[in-house]
N, C-alpha and C positions, 0 to 999 in steps of 0.2 A: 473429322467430325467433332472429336472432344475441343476442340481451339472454337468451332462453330457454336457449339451450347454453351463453352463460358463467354465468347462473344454476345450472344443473345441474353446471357444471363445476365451480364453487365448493364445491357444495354436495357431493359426488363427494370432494373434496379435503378439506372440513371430515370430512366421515365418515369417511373414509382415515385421518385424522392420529388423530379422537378415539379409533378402536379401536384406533390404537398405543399410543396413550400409555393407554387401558385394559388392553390385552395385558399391557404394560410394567410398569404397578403390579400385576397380579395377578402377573407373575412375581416382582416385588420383594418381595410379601408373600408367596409362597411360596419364597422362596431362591432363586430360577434367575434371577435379573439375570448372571448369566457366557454363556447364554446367548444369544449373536446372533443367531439365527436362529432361530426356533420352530417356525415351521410347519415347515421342514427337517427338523429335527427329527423333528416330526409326523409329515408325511411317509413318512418313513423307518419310522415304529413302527406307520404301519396299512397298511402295503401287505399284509401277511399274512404275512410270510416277517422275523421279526423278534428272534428269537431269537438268543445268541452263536452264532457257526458260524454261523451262515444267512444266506447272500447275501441282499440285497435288494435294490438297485438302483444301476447304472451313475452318474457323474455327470453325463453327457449328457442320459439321461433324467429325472435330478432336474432340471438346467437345465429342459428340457424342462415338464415337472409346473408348476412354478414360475413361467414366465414371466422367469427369471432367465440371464442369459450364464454360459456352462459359470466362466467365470473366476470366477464371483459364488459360485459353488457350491462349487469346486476353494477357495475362500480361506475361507468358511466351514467348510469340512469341513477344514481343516486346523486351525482355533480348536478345534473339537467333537473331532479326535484327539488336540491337545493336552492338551484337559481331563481324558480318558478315558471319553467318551460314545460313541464309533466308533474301529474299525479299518479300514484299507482295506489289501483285498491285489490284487494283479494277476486281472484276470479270467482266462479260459480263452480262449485261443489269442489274445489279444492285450494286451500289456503294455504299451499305452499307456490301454489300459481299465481302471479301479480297479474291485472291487464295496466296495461300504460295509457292514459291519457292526454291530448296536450290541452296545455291550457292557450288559454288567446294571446297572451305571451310569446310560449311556444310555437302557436300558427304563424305569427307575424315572420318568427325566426325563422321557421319551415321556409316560406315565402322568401324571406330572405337571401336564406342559405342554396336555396334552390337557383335564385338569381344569379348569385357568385359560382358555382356550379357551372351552369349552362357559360357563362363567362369564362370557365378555365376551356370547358368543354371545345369551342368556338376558335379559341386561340389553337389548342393541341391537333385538332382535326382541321384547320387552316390548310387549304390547296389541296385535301382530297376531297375525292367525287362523292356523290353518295355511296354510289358502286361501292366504291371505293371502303366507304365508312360500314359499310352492311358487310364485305367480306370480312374484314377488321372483327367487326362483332358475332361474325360466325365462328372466328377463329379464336377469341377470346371464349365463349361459352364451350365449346370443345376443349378448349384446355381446362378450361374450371368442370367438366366432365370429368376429364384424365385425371386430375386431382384432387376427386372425391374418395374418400378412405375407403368405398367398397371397388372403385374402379383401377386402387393402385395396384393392386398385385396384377390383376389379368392384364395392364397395360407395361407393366414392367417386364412382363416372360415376354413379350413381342421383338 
């Protein structure tokens, strides 16, 4: 079984890496290598509420969405307001809370980024069924269960 989990773990890690660096070339062919973070990004443009002026989400909660430390988020959203993809103002009744805005900049990127996305997507998921893609995505969201900091201990006595 242990030859089995570094197997899967390898393979876990080859997948991880080759959809970056696919991610990476479809942004470099569409002009957005600036930037950093994509899905953030993403993120950011399908919550529903994404238009200039329009709140969209804390960056706790992005940390949060993401699997990423507020710090990881706070330092790329500072790249993305540099560039002019986001604004961030103080939330409501607490001004240690930013909300993130995009701007129409950032929309077009969203859109963009979203494009090259479904594009990595399309090529990786090539020759399975949908079946297929929906058991994948059951099995993915259970593992990102198992690997919630309140779910590791009780799944590790198992």
């Amino acid at each position: 079984m242990a030859n089995l989990d570094f197997d899967l773990g390898v393979l876990e890690r080859q997948l991880h890496q080759a959809r970056q660096n696919a991610i990476q070339a479809e942004l470099a062919a569409a002009g957005l290598q600036e930037i950093g973070h994509p899905m953030l990004l993403c993120v950011l443009g399908i919550t529903g509420e994404h238009r200039l002026g329009t709140p969209v989400r804390t960056q706790r909660e992005l940390a949060r969405l993401l699997h990423v430390s507020p710090a990881a988020v706070t330092t790329s959203l500072k790249s993305l307001e540099r560039k002019g993809y986001i604004l961030r103002e103080p939330g409501d009744g607490d001004a240690r809370c930013n909300r993130v805005l995009l701007t129409e900049k950032g929309q077009q990127a969203v859109d963009d980024c979203l494009a090259c996305l479904r594009r990595v997507s399309r090529r990786m998921y090539a020759g399975l069924t949908n079946e297929e893609q929906a058991v994948m995505r059951s099995f993915y969201l259970r593992m990102l269960d198992n690997l919630q900091p309140d779910q590791g201990a009780a799944h590790s006595s198992k």
